[in-house]
N, C-alpha and C positions, 0 to 999 in steps of 0.2 A: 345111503341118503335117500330120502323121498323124494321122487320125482314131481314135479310139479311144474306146469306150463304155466304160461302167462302172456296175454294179450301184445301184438306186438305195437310200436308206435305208430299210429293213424293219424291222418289230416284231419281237418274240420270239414264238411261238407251241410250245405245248407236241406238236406232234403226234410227237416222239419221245423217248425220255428218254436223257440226256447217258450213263447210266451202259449204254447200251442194248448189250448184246455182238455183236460182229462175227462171225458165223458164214455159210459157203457158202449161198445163199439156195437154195430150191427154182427158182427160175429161172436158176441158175446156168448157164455152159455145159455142153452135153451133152459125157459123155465117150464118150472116141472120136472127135469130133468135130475135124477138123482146122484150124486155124488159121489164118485166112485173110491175107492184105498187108491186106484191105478195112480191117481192125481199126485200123490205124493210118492215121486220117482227118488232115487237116491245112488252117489256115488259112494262107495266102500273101501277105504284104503285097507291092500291088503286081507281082500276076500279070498285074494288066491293062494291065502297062508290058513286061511278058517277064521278070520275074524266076521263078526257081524253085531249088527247094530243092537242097544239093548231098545229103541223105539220101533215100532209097528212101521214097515214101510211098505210100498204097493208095487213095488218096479227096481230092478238093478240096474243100472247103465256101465256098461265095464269097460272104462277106460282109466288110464294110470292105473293097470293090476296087471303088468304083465303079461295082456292077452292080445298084444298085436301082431299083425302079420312080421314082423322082422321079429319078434320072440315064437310066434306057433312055428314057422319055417325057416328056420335061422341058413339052412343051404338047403339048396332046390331038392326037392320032394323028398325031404328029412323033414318031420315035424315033432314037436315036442308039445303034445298035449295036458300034461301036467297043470299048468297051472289053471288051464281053461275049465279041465276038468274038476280041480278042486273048487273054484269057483263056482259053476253052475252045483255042483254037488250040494255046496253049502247054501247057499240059496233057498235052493230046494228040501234041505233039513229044517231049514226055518220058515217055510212054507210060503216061500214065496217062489213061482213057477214063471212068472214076467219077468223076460231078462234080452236086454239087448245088448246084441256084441257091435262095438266098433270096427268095422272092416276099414282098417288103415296103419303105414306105418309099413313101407316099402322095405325089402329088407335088404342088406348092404350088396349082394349078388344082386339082386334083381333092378336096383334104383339106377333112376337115368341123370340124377345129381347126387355123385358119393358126398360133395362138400356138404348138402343140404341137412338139416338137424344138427343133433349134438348137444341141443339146449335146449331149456324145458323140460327136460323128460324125453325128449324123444331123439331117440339113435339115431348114431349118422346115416347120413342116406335117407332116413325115413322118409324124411319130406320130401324127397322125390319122386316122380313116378316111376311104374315099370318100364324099362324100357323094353319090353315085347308086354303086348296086353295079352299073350297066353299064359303067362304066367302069372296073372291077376286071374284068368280063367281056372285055372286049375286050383290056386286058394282057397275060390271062394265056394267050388266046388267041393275039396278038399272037409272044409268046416260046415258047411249045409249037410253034407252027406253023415257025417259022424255026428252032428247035434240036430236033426232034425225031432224033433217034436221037443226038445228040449231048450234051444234058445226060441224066444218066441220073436225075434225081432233083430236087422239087421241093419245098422246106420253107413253110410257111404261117406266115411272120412270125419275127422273131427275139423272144426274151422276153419272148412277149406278154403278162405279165401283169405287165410293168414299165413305168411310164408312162414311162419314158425312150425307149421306143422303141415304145408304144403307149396310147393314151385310150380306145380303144375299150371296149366291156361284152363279156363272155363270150359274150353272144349273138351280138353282130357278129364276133365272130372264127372263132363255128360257122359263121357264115354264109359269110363266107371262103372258110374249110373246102373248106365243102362243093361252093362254085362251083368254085372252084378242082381239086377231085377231079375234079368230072363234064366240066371240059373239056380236064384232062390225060389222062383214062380214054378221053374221044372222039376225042382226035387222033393219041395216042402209048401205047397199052396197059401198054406194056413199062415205062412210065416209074413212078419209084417215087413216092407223094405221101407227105411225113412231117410229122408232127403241128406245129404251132407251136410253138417250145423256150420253158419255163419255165423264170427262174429261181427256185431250189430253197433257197438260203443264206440265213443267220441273219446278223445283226449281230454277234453275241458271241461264242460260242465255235465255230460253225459245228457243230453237231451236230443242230439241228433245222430242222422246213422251216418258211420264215416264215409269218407273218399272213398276208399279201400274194397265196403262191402257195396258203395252203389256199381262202384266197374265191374267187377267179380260176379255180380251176383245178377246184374242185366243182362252179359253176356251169357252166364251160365244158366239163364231161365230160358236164353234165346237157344240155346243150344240144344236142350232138355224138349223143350217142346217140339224140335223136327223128331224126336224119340216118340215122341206123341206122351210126356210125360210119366218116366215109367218111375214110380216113386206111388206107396201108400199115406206117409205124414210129409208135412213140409216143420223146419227144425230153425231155430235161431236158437242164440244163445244170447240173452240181452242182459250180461252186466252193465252195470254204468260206470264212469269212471269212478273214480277212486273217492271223490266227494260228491257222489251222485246218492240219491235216495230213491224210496220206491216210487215217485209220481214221475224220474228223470227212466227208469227201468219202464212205467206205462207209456211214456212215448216212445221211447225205441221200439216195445210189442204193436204197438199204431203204426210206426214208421217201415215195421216190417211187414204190414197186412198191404197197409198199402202199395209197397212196390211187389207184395204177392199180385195184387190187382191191376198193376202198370202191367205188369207181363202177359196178362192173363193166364195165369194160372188157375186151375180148373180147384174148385174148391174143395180141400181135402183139410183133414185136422192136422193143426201145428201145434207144435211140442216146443218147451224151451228146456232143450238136454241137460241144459250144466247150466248153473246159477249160485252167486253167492253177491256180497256187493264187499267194498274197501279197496278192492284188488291197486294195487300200484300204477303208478306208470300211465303213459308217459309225458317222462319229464318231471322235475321237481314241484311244480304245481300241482303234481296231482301225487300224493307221499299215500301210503300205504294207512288204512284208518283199524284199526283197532276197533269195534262197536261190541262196546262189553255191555251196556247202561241197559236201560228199556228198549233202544232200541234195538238191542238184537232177540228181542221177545217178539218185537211190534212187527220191525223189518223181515225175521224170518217167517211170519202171519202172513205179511201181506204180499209176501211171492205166492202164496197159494188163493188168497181171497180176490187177488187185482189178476188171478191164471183165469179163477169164474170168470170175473165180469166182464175183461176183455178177451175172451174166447182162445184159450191155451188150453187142450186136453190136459197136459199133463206135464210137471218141469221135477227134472233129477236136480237136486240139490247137490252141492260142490260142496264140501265131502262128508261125509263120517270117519273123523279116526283124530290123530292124535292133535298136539297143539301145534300150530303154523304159520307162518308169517306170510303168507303169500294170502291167502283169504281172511275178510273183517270178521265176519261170525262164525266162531267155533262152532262143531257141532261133534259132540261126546257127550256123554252121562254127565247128567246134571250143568252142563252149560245152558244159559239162557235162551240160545239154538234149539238146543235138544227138547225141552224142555215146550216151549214154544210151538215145537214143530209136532208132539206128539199129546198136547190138549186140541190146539185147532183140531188135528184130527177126529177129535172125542167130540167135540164140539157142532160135526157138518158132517162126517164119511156116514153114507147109508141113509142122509137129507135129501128131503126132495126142496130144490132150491125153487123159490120163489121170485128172486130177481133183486136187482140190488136199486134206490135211488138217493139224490143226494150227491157231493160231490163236488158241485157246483158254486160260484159266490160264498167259498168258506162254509157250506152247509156239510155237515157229517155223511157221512156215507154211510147207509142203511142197507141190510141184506138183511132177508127174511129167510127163513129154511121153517119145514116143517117135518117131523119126525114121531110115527108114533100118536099123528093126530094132535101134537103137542107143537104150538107154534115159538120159535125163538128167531132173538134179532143178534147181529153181529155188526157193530157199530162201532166206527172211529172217523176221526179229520186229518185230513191232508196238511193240517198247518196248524197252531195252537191246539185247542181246547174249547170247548164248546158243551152248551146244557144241553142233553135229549131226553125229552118226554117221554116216560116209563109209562104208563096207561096200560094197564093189561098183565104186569111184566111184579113178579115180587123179589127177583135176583140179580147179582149181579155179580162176572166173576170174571177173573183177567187171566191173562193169557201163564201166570205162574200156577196156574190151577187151583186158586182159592178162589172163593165165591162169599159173598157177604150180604146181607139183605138190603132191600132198597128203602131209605126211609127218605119221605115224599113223593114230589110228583116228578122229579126229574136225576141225573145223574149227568154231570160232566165228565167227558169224552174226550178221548186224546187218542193215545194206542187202542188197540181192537177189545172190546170186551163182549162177552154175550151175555144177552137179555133173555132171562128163563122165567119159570114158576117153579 
């Protein structure tokens, strides 16, 4: 059966307010700044069997594939690199050489809570910690040492400040951290360390960050900084809840910048690891959504175009592989997902981005890219439909990859389309 985790139930906390306006953040992407493949990160069910995606993707994140520390070292210094190995293998048949391993998932020997896991996908014990941090030492040594120049990148727990996939205190997971830094830093330089990914989502309407991740994740930056900050990315993971949309997904990425800036943490690029929206729970109020319609054309656009404007180097998509009830937007060949996520691409990677305005008072949100000396706009609204003046512009083509000509001065606008010649 396919593993699959899922957010656990979260209070409501006020840290941002529902009515809060969506504007380009000062951390936005730099204009001018060109568009990288990296941007579009992706999860793989079952890479560690040879599966791979049939759309162009820029980054692996490998978790839910079998490649956690209670599957690589199932009894102390026994490892089983098979699956890890096929994994990166395949990756890298398909040409893509960006791949970050999740270092997490205690294994049943080494964990300080056997009760913890079991659910979700994740083995018992997982979610606990080690109880000797030598044996976190010796893992993560273990896997730096055999994959160095090959993974490129090394995450410090998946949603650690969710007990579904961790028990630990803030402190323990600085401490993590920070081992984890100094023996990826001594073996493999090159290699990137990125922060442990918090979940960020509200139970309700998905527009503020919970209870859960303000305790968690205040103490854990308080903690992190006596290290003197040893981490290269800082990571959220901002689904919304279950009937949340993507302008409920741009304040949690706000809500997370800012309590980056409550702690002061030192400004480094943030990643949003794993994203999908519908996800269930908790509670009957928030049911499991299905988003087959336009909007999983629109919605899977605008997790990469709302990453520009409000300053996300890069977010891995939840998942690629087969059909599931646990995430709204499928993504496989020929779903509205896939589909979606592999025009934007055609659309922006290798643009030098110009900067987005708009937004605002019901006004469309205007991004301009220039590519080739050839100028295009990528234009939609946050709420209805609205006219936008074509002036310049003799195309017009939507995110199912047909393009049609523009007759007149203007085109209404709803989901994302781009504006060519």
């Amino acid at each position: 059966m396919r593993k699959f985790h899922a957010l656990t139930s979260i209070a409501v906390a006020g840290a941002l307010a529902a009515s809060m306006a969506i504007a380009p953040s000062a951390t936005a992407a730099p204009k001018n700044s060109t568009v990288q493949r990296d941007l579009f990160g992706m999860h793989v069910f079952n890479v560690e069997d040879g599966v791979w995606p049939t759309v162009p993707i820029g980054g692996l994140r490998l978790w839910d594939t079998e490649t956690t520390w209670s599957v690589l070292e199932p009894a102390k210094g026994q490892f089983a690199w098979g699956k890890l190995d096929t994994a990166v293998a395949t990756a890298k048949q398909n040409g893509v050489n960006d791949i970050l391993l999740v270092l997490a998932g205690t294994p049943a020997w080494a964990t300080d809570d056997p009760a913890s896991g079991g659910a979700a996908g994740v083995l018992p014990g997982a979610a606990g910690m080690p109880r000797n941090m030598a044996d976190w030492d010796s893992f993560v040594t273990a896997v730096v040492t055999r994959y160095k120049g090959q993974l490129t990148g090394y995450q410090i727990w998946n949603e650690a400040n969710l007990s579904t996939f961790s028990t630990g205190s803030p402190a323990q997971m600085a401490e993590l951290t920070k081992r984890a830094y100094d023996i990826v830093k001594s073996i493999d330089p090159a290699a990137t360390v990125v922060a442990p990914s918090m979940g960020t989502r509200l139970g309700s309407k998905g527009s503020k960050l919970s209870n859960r991740f303000t305790r968690f994740f205040g103490a854990y930056m308080k903690a992190l900084k006596k290290y003197d900050w040893p981490v290269d990315v800082w990571a959220a993971h901002t689904y919304p809840a279950s009937l949340g949309k993507p302008v409920d997904r741009a304040k949690l990425i706000k809500g997370f910048q800012q309590a980056l800036k409550a702690a002061g943490a030192p400004n480094k690029p943030l990643w949003d690891t794993e994203n999908n929206f519908g996800l269930a729970g908790p509670g009957p109020q928030n049911p499991d959504q299905d988003i087959v319609d336009n909007r999983a054309y629109s919605w899977t656009a605008l997790t990469y175009l709302d990453a520009i404007r409000f300053g996300i180097d890069r977010v891995y998509w939840y998942a690629w592989g087969p059909e599931n009830d646990l995430v709204g937007i499928q993504m496989y060949e020929g779903t509205p997902g896939a589909t979606a996520y592999a025009t934007l691409q055609d659309w922006i990677v290798g643009a030098t981005y110009k900067g987005c305005k708009g937004g605002n008072k019901g006004k469309p949100v205007d991004c301009t890219f220039v590519q080739n000396g050839k100028t295009t706009k990528v234009v939609w609204t946050e709420k209805g439909s609205k006219k936008f003046k074509t002036k310049g512009f003799s195309e017009v083509c939507s995110l199912n990859g047909t393009c049609t000509p523009i007759n007149g001065k203007s085109v209404r606008v709803s989901d994302p389309v781009l504006l060519t010649n």
